[in-house]
C-alpha positions in Angstrom: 14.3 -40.4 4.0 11.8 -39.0 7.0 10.2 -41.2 9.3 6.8 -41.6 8.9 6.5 -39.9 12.3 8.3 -36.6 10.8 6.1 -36.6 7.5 2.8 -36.7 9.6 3.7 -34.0 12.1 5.0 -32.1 9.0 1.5 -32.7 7.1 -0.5 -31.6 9.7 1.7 -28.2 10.7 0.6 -27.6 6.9 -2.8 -28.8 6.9 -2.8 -26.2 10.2 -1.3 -23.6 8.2 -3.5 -23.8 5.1 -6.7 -23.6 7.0 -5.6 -20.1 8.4 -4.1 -19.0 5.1 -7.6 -20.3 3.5 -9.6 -18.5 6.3 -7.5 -15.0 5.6 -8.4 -15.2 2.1 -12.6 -15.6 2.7 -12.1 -12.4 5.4 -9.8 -10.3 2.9 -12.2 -11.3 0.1 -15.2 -9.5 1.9 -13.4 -6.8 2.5 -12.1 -6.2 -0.5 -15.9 -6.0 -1.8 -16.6 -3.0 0.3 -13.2 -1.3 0.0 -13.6 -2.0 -4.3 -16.8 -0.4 -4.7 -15.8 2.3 -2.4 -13.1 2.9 -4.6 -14.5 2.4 -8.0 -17.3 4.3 -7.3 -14.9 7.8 -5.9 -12.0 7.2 -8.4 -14.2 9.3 -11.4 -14.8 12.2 -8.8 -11.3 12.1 -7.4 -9.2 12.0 -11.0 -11.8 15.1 -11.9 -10.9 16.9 -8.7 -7.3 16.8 -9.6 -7.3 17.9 -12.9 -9.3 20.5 -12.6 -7.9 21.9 -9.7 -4.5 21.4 -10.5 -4.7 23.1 -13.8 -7.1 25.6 -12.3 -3.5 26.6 -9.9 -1.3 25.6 -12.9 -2.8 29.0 -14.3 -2.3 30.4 -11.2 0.8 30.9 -10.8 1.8 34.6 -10.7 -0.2 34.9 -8.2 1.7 35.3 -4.5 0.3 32.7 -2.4 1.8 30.3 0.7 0.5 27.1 -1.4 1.1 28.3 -4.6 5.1 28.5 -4.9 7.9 26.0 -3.3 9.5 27.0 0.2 13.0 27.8 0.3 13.3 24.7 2.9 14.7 21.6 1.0 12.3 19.2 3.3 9.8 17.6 1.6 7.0 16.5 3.3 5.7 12.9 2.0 2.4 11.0 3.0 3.4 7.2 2.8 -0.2 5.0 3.0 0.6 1.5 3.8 -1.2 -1.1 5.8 -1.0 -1.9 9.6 -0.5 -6.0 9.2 1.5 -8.1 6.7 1.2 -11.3 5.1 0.2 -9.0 1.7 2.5 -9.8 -0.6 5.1 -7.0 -2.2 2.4 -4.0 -1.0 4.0 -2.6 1.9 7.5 -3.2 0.0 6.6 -1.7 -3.3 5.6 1.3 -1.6 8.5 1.7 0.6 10.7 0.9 -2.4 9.0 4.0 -4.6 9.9 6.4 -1.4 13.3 5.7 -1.0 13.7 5.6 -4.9 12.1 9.1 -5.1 15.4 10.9 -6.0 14.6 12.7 -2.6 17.3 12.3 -0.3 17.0 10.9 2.7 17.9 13.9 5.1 15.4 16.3 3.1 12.3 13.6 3.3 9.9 13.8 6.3 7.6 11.2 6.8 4.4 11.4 7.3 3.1 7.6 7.5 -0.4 6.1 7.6 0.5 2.3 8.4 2.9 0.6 10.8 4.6 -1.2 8.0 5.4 1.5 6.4 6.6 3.2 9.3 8.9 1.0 10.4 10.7 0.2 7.4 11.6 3.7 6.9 12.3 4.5 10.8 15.2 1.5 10.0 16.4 3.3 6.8 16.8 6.3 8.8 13.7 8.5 7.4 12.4 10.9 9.8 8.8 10.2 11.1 7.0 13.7 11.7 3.5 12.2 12.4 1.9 8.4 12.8 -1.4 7.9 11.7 -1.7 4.4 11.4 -5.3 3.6 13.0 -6.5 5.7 9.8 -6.1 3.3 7.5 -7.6 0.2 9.3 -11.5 2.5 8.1 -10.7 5.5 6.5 -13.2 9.1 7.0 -12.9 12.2 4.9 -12.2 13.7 8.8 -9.1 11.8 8.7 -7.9 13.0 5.7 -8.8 16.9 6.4 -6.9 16.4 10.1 -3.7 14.8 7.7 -4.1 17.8 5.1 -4.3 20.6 7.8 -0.8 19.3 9.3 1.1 19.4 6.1 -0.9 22.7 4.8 0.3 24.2 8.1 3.9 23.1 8.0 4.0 23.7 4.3 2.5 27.5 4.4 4.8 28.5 7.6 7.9 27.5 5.1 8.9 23.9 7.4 8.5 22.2 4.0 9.2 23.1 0.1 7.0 20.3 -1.7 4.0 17.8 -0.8 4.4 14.7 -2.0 2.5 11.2 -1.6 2.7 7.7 -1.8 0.1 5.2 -2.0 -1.3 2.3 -3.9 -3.8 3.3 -7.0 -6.3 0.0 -7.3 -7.1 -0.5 -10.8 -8.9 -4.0 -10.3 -8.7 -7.2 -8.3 -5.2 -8.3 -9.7 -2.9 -5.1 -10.4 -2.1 -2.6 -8.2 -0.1 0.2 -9.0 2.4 2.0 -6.6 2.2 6.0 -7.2 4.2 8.8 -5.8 2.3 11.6 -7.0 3.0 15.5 -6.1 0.2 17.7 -4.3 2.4 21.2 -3.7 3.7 23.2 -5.6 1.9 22.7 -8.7 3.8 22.8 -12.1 5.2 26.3 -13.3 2.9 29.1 -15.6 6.9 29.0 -17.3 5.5 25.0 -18.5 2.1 25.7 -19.2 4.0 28.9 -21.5 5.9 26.3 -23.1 3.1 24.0 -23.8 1.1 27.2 -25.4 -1.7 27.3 -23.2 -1.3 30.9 -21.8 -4.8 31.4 -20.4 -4.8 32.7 -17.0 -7.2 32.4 -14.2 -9.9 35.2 -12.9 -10.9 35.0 -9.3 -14.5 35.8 -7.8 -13.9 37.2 -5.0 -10.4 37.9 -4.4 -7.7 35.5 -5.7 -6.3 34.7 -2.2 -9.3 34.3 -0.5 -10.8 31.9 -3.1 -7.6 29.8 -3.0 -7.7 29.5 0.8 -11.2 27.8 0.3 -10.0 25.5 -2.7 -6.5 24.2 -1.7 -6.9 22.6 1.6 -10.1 20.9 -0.2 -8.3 19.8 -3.1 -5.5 18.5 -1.2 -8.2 16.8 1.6 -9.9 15.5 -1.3 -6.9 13.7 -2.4 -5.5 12.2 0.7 -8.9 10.8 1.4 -9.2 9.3 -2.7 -5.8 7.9 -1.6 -6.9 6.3 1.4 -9.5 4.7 -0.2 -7.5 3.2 -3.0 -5.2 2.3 -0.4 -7.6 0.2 1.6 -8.8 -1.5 -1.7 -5.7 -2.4 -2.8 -4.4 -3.7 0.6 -6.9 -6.0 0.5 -6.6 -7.3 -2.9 -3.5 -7.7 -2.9 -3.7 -9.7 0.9 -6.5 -12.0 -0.8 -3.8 -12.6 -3.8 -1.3 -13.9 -1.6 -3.0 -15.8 0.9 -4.8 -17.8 -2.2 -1.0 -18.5 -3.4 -0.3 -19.6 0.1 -3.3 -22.0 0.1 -2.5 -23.5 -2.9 1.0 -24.3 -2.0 -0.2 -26.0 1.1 -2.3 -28.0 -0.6 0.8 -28.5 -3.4 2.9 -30.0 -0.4 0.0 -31.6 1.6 0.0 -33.8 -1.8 3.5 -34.1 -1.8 4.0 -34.8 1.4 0.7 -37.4 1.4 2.7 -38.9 -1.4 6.1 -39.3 0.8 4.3 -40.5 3.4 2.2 -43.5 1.7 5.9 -44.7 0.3 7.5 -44.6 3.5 4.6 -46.1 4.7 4.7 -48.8 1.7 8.8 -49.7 2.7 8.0 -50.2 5.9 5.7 -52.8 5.4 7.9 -54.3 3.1 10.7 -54.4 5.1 8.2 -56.3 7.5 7.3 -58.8 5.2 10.5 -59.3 4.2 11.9 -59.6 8.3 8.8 -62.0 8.7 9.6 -64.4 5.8 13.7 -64.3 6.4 12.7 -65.5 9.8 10.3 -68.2 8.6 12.8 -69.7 6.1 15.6 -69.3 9.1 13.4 -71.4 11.5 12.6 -74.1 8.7 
């Protein structure tokens, strides 16, 4: 058994612990009110932008345009949102988990990573990092997302990449979080929408090309920046979750150990007695 000397120092490293685990949770908790009604009140606009834009292009797709049809490259470009600091449960894992599970190999993927965490655990897996923008994700602007979208728009138009893809965390409420890998560009074939029977095709006012030039980079802004946001919200959630698990089990083994320590405590004493009255029936 532990002295009583271990046990206390033990209890308080805990008791130490908790109270910073328990004061992470109160600042992740505030946050997590801003970020969630940031994202709850954009997700309806964002899911609305993407379906109508993306079948918008979907019928679009005889038309000869950079962003409408996949590069010969085999690089893929991929957007991977994570957060800058740990101690958030399976967030930053769940994300890099869905990347490397992709079915893209490792050799055609090129990283472009919001979040250190993210960052680094591909950079050790061997993923190429194009472009760090990390500090976006600690208070995400619409500015951020259009300087992110031009890159990849740029690199994807001038044939340096075949597909957009990107990775973040879609926050559905306080509890779940759900990893996505969604793809931006290219959009799915006219040959799928023929096999699905919807053959409508899209007219352009002005000129097809000039209209798309306006409408991709805004649909594809719009959607790094929804991500961002559901990001942020999720992060925070999910960093509330497990710092009120943490808390709890410190509290489970302050009890414990409070327990441990009072029987210790108990056997000492009655070894003390017992010394005491050995020695009193030894000198009588």
């Amino acid at each position: 058994m532990a002295s009583m000397r271990d046990i206390k120092r033990r209890k308080e490293s805990i008791q130490s612990t908790g109270q910073i685990t328990k004061a992470m949770k109160l600042v992740s908790t505030v946050k997590l009110q801003k970020a969630k009604s940031r994202a709850e009140n954009s997700l309806p606009y964002f899911n609305y932008m993407y379906q109508t834009v993306s079948s918008m292009l979907k019928k679009s797709a005889t038309l000869s345009h950079p962003y409408l049809n996949a590069g010969s490259s085999p690089k893929k470009a991929i957007i991977v949102i994570t957060s800058n600091r740990g101690l958030a449960g399976g967030y930053n894992s769940n994300i890099v988990k869905l990347v490397t599970g992709s079915g893209i190999a490792k050799e055609d993927a090129v990283i472009y990573a919001v979040g250190r965490k993210g960052r680094d655990a591909l950079a050790r897996r061997g993923y190429e990092i194009k472009a760090d923008y990390s500090e976006v994700i600690n208070e995400p602007m619409f500015k951020d997302a259009v300087d992110i979208g031009r890159e990849v728009l740029e690199a994807f138009a001038s044939g340096e990449f075949g597909e957009i893809y990107i990775a973040y965390t879609v926050f559905k409420n306080t509890v779940v979080h759900i990893p996505t890998f969604l793809k931006l560009l290219p959009v799915q074939t006219l040959k799928e929408e023929e096999d699905s029977g919807d053959l409508t095709l899209m007219n352009y006012e002005p000129a097809a090309e000039e209209a798309l030039n306006l409408i991709i980079p805004k649909y594809i802004n719009s959607l790094i920046y929804g991500a961002l946001i559901q990001a942020l919200a999720s992060e925070n959630g999910a960093r509330m979750q497990a710092m009120d698990a943490a808390t709890s089990n410190a509290d489970e083994m302050i009890s414990d150990l409070s327990l441990l320590y009072n029987r210790a405590r108990q056997s000492s004493i009655t070894q003390e007695l017992t010394e005491i009255i050995a020695g009193a029936n030894a000198i009588g």
